[in-house]
N, C-alpha and C positions, 0 to 999 in steps of 0.2 A: 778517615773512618776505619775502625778496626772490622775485622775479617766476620762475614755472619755465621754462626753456629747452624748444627745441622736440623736444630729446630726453629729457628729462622726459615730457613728454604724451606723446610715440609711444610711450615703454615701458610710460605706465598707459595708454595704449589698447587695448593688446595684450598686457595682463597680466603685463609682465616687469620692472616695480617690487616691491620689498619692500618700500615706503615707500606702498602705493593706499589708507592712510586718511588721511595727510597730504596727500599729494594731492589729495585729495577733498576735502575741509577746506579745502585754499587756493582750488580751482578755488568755492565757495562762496560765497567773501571776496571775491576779487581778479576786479573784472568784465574787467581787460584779459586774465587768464591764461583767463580762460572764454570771452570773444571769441576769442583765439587758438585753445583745444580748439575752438571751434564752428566754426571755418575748417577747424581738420584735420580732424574726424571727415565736414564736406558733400566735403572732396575727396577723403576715402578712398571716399564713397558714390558719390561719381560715375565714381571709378576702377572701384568693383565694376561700377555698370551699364551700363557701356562696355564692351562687346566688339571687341578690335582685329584684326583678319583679319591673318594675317603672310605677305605672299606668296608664293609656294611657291620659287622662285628665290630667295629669302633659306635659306630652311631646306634648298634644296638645296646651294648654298656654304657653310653652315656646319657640314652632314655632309661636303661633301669636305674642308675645312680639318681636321676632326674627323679622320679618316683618314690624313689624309697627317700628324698629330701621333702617330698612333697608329704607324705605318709607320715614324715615325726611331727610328735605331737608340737606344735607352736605354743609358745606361754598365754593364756588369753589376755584380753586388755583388760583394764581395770575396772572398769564399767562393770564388766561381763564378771567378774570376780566376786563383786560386789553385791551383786543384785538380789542375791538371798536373804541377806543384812540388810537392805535397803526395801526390799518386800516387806520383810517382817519388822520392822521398825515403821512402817509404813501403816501398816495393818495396826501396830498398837497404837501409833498417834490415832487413828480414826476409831477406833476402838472407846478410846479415852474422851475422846471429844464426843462420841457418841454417848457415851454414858454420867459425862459432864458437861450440862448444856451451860453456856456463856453465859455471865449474868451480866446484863447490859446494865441494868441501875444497880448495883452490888450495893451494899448495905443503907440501901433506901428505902423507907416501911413501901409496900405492897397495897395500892388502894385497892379495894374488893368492892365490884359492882352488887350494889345493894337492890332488891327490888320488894317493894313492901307487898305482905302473902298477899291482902286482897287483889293487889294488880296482876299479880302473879295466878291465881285460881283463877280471875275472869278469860284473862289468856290463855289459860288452860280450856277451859269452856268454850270460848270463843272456838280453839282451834279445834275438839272433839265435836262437838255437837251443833256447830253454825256447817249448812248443806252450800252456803253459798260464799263463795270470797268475798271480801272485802269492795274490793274492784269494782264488783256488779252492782252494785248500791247506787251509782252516780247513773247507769243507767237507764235504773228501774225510771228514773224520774223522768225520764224523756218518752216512757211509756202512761203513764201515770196520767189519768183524769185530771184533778191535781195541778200537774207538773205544766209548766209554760209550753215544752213541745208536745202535749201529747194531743190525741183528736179529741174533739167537744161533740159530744152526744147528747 
């Protein structure tokens, strides 16, 4: 087996191999590739036990740089670009169709409800000058002398 690279060992060191029993296995064998892990794993440890102070003038440059990235203006999405065009085209589709109503039977004569004048004037009469609905007629008869429910005097 040939010798692991130094991205080999960083991924079994930090668990992001699929391959940590062959690994393991060769780190075993091969005393140059376990020299090498023995070099990364003392300078990972001495990375953990060093604490670096970052001076505060670094971290405040790098929130105004943060800022002033935040501040330019982004290109909008297209959507957003759009929507003025997409309004007013909107508005004249309804517009149009508002003032052009659908014809459902389109070039088919138009039957016109006919109602002959006399029926027409009685219905007129009927509806001004009768004090009473229709309706009540059916029950006048249950009042009525007459009428099969009404009382016998």
């Amino acid at each position: 087996m040939k010798h692991l690279t130094d991205t080999d060992l960083l991924h079994h060191m930090y668990g992001l191999t699929s391959e940590s029993a062959a690994v393991t296995g060769h780190l075993s064998e091969c005393p140059d590739c376990l020299e090498r892990w023995a070099s990364l794993a003392e300078s990972r440890q001495e990375l953990l036990r060093t604490q670096s102070e970052v001076p505060p003038d670094f971290l405040a440059d790098q929130r105004q740089r943060i800022h002033a990235r935040m501040e330019q203006q982004r290109p909008k999405p297209l959507l957003v670009r759009w929507s003025p065009a997409i309004a007013v085209a909107s508005m004249a589709i309804a517009v149009l169709l508002w003032k052009v109503p659908l014809q459902k039977n389109a070039g088919q004569p138009v039957e016109i409800a006919t109602t002959a004048d006399a029926q027409l004037m009685t219905d007129i009469y009927k509806t001004v000058y009768d004090t009473e609905p229709d309706v009540v007629e059916p029950l006048r008869g249950l009042f009525d002398s007459k009428g099969t429910g009404g009382s016998q005097q």
